[in-house]
C-alpha positions in Angstrom: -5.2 -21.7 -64.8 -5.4 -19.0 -67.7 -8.8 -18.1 -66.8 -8.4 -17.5 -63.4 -7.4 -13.9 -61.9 -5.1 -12.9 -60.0 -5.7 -9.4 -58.5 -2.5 -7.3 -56.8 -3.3 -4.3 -54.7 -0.7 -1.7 -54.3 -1.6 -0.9 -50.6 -0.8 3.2 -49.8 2.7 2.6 -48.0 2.3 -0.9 -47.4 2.7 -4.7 -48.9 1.4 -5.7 -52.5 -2.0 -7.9 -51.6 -2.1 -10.5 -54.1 -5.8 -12.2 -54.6 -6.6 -15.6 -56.4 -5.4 -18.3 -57.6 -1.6 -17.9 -56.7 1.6 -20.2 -56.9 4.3 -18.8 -55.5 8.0 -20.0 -55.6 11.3 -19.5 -54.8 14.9 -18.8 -57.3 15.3 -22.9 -57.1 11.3 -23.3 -58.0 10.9 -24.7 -54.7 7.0 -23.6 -53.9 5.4 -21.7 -50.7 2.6 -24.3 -49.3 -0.2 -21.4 -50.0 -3.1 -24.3 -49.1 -6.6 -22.4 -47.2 -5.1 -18.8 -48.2 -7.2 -17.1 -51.1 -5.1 -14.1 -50.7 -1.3 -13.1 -49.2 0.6 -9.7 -48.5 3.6 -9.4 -50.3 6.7 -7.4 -48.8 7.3 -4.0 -50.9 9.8 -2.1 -48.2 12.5 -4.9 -48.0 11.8 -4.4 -43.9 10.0 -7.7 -43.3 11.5 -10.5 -41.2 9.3 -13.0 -43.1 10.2 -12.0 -46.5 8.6 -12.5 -49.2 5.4 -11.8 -47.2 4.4 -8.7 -45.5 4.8 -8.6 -41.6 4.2 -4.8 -40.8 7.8 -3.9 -40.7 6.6 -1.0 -43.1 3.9 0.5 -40.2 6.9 0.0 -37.5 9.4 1.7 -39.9 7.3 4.4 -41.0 7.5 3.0 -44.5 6.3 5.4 -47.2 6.1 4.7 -50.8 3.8 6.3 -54.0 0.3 3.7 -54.6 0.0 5.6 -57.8 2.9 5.0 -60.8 4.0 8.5 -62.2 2.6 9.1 -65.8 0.2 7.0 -67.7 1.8 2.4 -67.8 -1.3 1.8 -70.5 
């Protein structure tokens, strides 16, 4: 699993899109059954009924948030 990618996309005042190989669990390790999905959408506004994933709560809310971090993360 080391040489697979995982690619997240900060969408402009939306969710996180998270791309390939993905395992995604809970506090307890408890794991989301992600079989037939090569990508989900991850809740970023804390609006979502269907936390952790994205349901468009942030559309309906008029949700805004920066895509681009302030100053240089490198």
């Amino acid at each position: 699993m080391a040489d697979e990618t995982v690619c997240i996309t900060v969408r402009p005042n939306g969710p996180l899109r998270v791309e390939g190989h993905i395992v995604l669990k809970d506090a307890d390790g408890r794991e989301w059954d992600l079989t037939g999905k090569p990508a989900i959408s991850l809740c970023r506004c804390g609006l979502s009924e269907k936390r952790p994933f994205c349901d468009g709560a942030h559309a309906r809310n008029n949700w805004l948030c920066e895509t681009v971090p302030p100053g240089n993360l490198t």
